[in-house]
N, C-alpha and C positions, 0 to 999 in steps of 0.2 A: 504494500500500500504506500502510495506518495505520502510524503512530509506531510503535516498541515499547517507547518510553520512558511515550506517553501510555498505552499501557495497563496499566504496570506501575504509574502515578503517579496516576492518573488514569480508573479505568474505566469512572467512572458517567457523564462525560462525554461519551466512544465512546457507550457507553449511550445517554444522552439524545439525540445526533444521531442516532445510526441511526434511531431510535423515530421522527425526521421523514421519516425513508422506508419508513416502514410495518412496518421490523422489530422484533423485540420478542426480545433476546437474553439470555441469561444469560454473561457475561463470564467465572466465576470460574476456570472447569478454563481458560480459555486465559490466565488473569493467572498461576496458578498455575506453566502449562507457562514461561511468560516470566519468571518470579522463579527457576526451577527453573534456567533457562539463564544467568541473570546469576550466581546462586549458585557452578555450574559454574565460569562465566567468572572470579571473585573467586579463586576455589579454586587455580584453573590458573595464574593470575597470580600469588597467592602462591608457589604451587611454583616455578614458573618462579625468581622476582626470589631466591628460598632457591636453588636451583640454582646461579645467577648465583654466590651471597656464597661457596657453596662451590668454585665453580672458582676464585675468587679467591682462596681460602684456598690452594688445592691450589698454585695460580702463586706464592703470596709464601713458605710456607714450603719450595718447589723453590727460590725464588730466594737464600732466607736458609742453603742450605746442605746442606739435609736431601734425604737421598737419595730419590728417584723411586718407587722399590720400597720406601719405609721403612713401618711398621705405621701411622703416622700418616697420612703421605698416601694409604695405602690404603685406610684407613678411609674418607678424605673423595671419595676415586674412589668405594667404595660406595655411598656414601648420596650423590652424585650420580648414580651410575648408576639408582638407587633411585629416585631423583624423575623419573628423566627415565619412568622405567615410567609412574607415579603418571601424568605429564602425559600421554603417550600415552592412557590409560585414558580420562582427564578429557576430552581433547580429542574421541576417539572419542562419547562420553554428550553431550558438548556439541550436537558436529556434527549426531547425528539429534537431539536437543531444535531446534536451529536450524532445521535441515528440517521437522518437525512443525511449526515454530510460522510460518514462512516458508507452509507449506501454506493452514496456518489462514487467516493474515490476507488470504493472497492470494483468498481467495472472498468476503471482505470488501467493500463496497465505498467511494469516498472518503464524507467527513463535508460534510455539504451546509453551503455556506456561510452567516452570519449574514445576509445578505442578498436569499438562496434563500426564497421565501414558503411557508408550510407549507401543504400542502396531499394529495389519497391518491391520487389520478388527474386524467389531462387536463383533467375536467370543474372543476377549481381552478386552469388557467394563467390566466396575466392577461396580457388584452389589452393592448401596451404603445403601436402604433401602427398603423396603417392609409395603406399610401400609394396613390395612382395612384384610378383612380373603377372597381371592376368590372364589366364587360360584362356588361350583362341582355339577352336576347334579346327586339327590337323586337316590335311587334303585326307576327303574321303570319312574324314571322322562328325558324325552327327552327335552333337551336346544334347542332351533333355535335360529340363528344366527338375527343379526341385519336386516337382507335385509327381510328373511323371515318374520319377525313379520311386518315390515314395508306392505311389500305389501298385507298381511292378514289385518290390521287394516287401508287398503288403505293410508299411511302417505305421500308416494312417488309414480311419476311416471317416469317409463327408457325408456319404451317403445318408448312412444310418446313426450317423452324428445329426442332418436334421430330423428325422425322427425322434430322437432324443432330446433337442433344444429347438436348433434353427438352422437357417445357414451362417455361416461363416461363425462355424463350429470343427472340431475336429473332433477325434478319440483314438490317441495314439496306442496302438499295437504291437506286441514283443518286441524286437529291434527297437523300434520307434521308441518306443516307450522308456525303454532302457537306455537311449541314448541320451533323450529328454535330460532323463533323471541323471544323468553321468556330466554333462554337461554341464549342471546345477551347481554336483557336488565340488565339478573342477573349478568353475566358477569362485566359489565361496571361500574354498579354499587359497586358492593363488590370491584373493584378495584379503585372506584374513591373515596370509605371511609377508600383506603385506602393511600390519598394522591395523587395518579397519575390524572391529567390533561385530561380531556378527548377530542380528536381532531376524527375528519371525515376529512382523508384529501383527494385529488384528488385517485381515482383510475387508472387516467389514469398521467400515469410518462413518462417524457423524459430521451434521453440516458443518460444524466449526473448523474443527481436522482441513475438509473440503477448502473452506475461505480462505483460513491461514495460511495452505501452500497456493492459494491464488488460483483452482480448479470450480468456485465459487464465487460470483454469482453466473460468471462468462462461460463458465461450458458445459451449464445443469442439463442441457440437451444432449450432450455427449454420455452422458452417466446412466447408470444404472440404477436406483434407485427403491429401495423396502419401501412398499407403499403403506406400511402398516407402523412404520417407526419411524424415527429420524436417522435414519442410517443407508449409506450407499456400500455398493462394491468398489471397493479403490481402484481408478483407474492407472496408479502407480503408487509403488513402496514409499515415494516421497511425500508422497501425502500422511499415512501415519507416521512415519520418522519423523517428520516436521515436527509433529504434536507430540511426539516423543519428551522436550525440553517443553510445549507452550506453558506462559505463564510461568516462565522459572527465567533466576537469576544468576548466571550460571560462571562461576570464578574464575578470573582468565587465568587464572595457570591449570586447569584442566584444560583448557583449547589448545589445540585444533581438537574434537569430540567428530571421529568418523566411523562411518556405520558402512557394514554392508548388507540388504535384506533382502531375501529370495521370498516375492509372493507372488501369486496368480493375479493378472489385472484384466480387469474388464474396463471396456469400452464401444459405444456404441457405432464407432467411425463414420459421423451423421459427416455426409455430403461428399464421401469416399464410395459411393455405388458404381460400380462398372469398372472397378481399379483392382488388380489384385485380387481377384474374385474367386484364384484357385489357389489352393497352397497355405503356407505358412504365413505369409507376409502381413496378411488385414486384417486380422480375426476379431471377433467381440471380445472373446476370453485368452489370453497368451501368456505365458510363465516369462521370467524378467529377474533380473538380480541387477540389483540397485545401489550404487554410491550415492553417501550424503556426508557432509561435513559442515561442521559449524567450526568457525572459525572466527580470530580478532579481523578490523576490516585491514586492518596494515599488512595482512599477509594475504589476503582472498585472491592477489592476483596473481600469487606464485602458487596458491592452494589450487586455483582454474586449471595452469599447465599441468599440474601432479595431477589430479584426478583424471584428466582425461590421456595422462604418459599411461594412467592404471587401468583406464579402458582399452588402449591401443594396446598393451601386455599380453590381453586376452585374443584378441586378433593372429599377434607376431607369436604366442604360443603352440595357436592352431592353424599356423603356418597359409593365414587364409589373410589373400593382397585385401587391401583396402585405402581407403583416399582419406585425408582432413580435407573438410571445408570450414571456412568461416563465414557464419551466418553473416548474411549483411541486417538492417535496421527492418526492413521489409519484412524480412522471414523468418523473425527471431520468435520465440514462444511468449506465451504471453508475460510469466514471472520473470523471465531472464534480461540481464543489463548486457550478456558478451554470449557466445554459443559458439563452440566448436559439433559441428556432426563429424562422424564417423561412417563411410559406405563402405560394404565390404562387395567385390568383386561378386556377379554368380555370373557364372560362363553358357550357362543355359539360355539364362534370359538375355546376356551381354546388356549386360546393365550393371552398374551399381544401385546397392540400395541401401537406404540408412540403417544402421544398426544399433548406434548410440547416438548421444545428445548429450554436452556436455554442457551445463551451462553455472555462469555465475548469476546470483540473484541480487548482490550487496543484501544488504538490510530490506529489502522488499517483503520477504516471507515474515522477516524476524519483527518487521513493525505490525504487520497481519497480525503476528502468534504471540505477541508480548512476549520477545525472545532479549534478555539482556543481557551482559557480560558482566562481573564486578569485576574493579582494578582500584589500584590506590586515588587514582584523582577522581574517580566516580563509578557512575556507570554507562554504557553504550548499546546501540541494537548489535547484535553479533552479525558477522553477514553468513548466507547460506549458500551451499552448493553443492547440483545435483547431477548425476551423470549413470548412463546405461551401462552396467558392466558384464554380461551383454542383455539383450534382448535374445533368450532362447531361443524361440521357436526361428527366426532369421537365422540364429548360428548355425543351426542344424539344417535351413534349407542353404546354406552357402558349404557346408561341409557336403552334403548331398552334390551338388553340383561341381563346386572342387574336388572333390575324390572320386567320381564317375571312374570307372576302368572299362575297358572292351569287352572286358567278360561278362557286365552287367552288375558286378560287384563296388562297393562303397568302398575305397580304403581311406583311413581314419588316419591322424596326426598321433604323433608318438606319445605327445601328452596327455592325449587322450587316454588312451591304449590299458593302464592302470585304472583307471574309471569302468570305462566299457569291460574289458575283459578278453579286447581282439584287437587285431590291429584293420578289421573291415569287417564290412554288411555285405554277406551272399543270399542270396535268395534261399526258401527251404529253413 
């Protein structure tokens, strides 16, 4: 969530940043509603700190003698009683000014960083790196895409996945299934040696959880949603990690505080119909293991490079090419101030495709979730930052189409190999 101090002080600035992400806003009714509320706030506090000087009044000439019930000190019992109305009234005009303006800003989204390139759409990210060499298919040799080998080496079922739910469903099968699950566990692992904390936390979140990481009130159409509670399906691990610290104060010599979380996420991919319709790529439900760190803000920009050096591990481990991009201002997600993506190669579809998101938030999630640091000269919003390490069900259709053999067979990366229990998928 924006400042409310920057837009009370400062609005042309909000202004000019958003204008890098394509929006073109008029500020004044919500600076207005924000001076409206401080004004409140000053008013209230006067009253109060007068309130205060007359209870003191009322105690020192009780103390000096003068009777309890005397005209005097009832007078000053009055016009305490009097203020205390006044404050309730004030407090009451505050509170919905703060909810309205709390409304507002929350559909907001953060100010892209000075470092963030400017640009309207994907067609302006900049290419930052290229690793590993991408498989082209030899003279004579025909690549299949990820779905295809899938359902020749039986790994998934769709079919009878929507009989079960819907479309853009799966239900992974022997190999499949095992490889899912192997991938997870190599996952979790390579990132918990490499310092991050490893949490399972609820899959199912409430609306606040949602707000805090900023998946709230902008993409309640994308969510999933218990129609019976206040509770959704998370459509990413950073949403309850987030809420993991909300509402806590959190000691800076505990920071950097990093997590890695393997959960199941759902998502409705509203406005994604006719894209990736077969396979692993778009699904409503897809397994995911999640980088999150909370850090001081003095470090969060060398915190960006490390977590996403710790996405790319997972890549150069499974010997599978892939590209950095750097998001431009156009195409950044909604929370994020900076954004690294990660594509990995599939030789099938000769394409890259995203596989992580690495993104800095500053203090955007951490003002949402009443996230704070202590240190000796005070306190501060901590900044947050989140990134894919990987997105499963991708790894596994990029490992499918990176390890194709002539025989029809899967062969699997060495790192794997302990996981799984083979170094390839044969059919049978």
């Amino acid at each position: 969530m924006l400042d409310q101090r920057l837009l009370r002080e400062n609005p042309e600035l909000i202004r000019q940043q958003l204008s890098r992400r394509g929006m073109e806003l008029d500020l004044t009714k919500l600076q207005l509603i924000a001076q409206q509320e401080r004004d409140l706030e000053e008013q209230r506090s006067n009253l109060q700190a007068e309130g205060n000087r007359v209870g003191k009044e009322v105690g020192g000439l009780i103390k000096s003698g003068e009777a309890p019930n005397s005209p005097g000190v009832q007078a000053l019992r009055d016009r305490g009683n009097h203020i205390k109305q006044q404050v309730a009234v004030l407090e009451e005009e505050e509170k919905a000014l703060q909810t309205k303006l709390r409304e507002q800003l929350a559909a907001l989204p953060n100010l892209p960083s000075a470092d963030a390139p400017d640009g309207k759409s994907e067609a302006d990210n900049i290419e930052i790196k290229c690793w590993g060499s991408p498989r082209q298919a030899a003279e004579g040799e025909t690549l299949e895409e990820h779905w295809q080998i899938a359902e020749r080496l039986e790994l998934f079922e769709t079919e009878r996945s929507v009989r079960i739910a819907q479309s853009r469903f799966v239900t992974l099968l022997g190999q499949g299934a095992k490889l899912e699950r192997s991938l997870i566990s190599f996952m979790l692992d390579l990132h918990g040696g490499k310092g991050y904390r490893e949490v399972l936390p609820p899959i199912l979140v409430n609306s606040a959880s949602l707000t805090g990481s900023g998946q709230l009130p902008k993409f309640a159409e994308e969510s999933f949603r218990c129609a019976d509670d206040d509770l959704w399906l998370t459509p990413t691990a950073e949403v309850p990690v987030t809420s993991l610290h909300r509402d806590e104060v959190i000691p800076a010599d505990q920071l950097p505080i990093k997590y890695v979380a393997y959960t199941p996420c759902f998502r409705r991919e509203a406005g994604s119909y006719g894209r990736d319709t077969r396979g692993l790529i778009r699904l409503h439900q897809f397994n995911k293991v999640e980088l999150y760190w909370f850090c001081h803000p003095d470090h969060s920009a060398a915190a960006h490079q490390q977590i996403t050096a710790d996405a790319e591990a997972v890549l150069e481990a499974l010997e599978l090419p892939y590209r950095k991009i750097e998001l431009c201002t156009g195409d950044m997600g909604f929370s994020a101030a900076r954004t690294y993506d990660l594509e990995v190669w599939l030789p099938g579809a000769g394409a890259y495709r995203e596989i992580s998101s690495c993104s800095i938030c500053g203090d955007f999630q951490a003002r949402r979730s009443a996230i704070r640091l202590k240190e000796a000269k005070g306190t501060q919003l901590v900044h947050t930052l989140n990134g894919s390490g990987l997105a499963v069900g991708r790894t596994m259709a990029a490992l499918l189409e990176n390890g194709q053999q002539g025989d029809g067979s899967v062969l699997l990366p060495k790192a794997l190999v302990p996981y799984f229990g083979s170094d390839r998928i044969s059919a049978g």
